[in-house]
C-alpha positions, 0 to 999 in steps of 0.5 A: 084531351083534358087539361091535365094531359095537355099540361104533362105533354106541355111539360115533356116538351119544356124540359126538353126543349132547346130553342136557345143557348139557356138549353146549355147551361141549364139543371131544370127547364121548369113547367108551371106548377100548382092548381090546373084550374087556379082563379089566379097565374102568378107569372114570375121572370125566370127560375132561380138557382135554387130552382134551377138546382132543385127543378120546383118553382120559388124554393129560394129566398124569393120563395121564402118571401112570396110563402111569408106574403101569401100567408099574409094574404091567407092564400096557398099555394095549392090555389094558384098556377106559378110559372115563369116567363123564361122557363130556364135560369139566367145566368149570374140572374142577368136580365132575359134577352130578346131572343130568349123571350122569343124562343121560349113565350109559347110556353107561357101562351100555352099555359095561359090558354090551357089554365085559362085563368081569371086573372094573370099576375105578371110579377115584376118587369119583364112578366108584366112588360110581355103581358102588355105586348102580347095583348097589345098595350103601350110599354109606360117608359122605365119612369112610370112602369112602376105605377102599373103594379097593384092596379088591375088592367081589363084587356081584351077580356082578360084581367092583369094585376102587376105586382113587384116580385117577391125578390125585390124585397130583399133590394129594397125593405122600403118597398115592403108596406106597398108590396104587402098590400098588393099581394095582400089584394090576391085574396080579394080576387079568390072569389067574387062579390057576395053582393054580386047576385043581387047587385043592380050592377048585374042587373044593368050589365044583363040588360045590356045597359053596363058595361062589362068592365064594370063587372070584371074591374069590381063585381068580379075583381077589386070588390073590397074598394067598390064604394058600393060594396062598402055602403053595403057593409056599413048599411048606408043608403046608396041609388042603384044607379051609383056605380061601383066608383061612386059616380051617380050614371043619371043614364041608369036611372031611366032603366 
């Protein structure tokens, strides 16, 4: 069965499941929605009342300022997969529950094995706080969780980049310069290195001397802040066996 079957069948399942009391309130059950074979998953809380009304994903004022910071970023829509954690609106927009999370995170297990994208992109609390459970993290205390958005994590081969919901602009305008420079990173991560076929780094990882991370979390990930990356750009001399954080591994040197 191909992907595109896999994911209809998923959706005919979604919007007619009733696992939990959200079943009784609810317009639309949503489904993710958007490129079946995306680099990138945004994964948001929970459909809206706009959405819930209309059964499409950001189409209310969180919507409005998702499309105004892809554009910043120059990314489309047409490039992503959007899904949600809870795939039915909450009530009053209330914080999920245990057991509705529990019901309904298969849904979203399944869509990320199906798209099975380069990066996961929970945004904000909830969809982050999962991400970490389901791959097995520690869950920083309510304190310091907000340190966790705009760094990418490499976990058990996956890449996650916690970034803030669009909603929480319209909370907080103060937010607005470090939300728009996490967001604007989603171009970055569209595509790889250009430098990435002939970088020693590719050649130290295919001897087996580099670790993997180093690839994922810079070759393949954040590039534009690889200190490798940027002598290149401006010509500047740099060993081969500098790593992608500016760190000299004399190990390298020998190979």
């Amino acid at each position: 069965m191909n992907k595109e079957k896999i994911l209809d069948n998923l959706s005919n399942e979604i919007q007619s499941c009733e696992m939990c009391d959200l079943a009784k309130s609810r317009h639309h059950a949503l489904p993710g929605e958007g490129n079946n074979d995306a680099r990138l998953m945004l994964i948001a809380q929970a459909p809206g009342e706009v959405e819930n009304d209309q059964g499409h994903m950001f189409l209310g004022p969180s919507g409005k300022v998702l499309d105004r910071l892809l554009d910043q970023a120059g990314i489309l829509r047409t490039q992503l997969y959007m899904t949600n954690l809870i795939k039915c609106h909450l009530p009053k927009n209330r914080k999920p529950k245990h057991d509705e999370i529990q019901a309904c995170h298969t849904y979203l297990d399944q869509e990320i094995y199906v798209i099975n994208p380069e990066f996961l992109i929970p945004l904000g609390h909830y969809a982050t706080r999962y991400l970490l459970q389901k791959y097995h993290q520690s869950i920083p205390s309510k304190h310091k969780f907000y340190q966790l958005y705009g760094s990418i994590l490499y976990i058990q081969n996956q890449k996650i980049y916690p970034i803030q919901h669009p909603a929480a602009l319209l909370h907080d305008e103060n937010i607005k310069d470090a939300l728009e420079k996490n967001y604007q990173k989603l171009s970055v991560f569209t595509h790889h290195c250009k430098w990435f076929s002939v970088c020693p780094m590719k050649y130290y990882y295919n001897k087996g001397v580099l670790d993997r991370k180093w690839i994922e979390l810079y070759c393949k990930g954040d590039w534009s802040s690889c200190v490798r990356f940027q002598k290149e750009e401006q010509n500047e001399f740099h060993e081969d066996w500098m790593l992608p954080n500016g760190k000299i591994d004399e190990r390298l040197r020998e190979e």
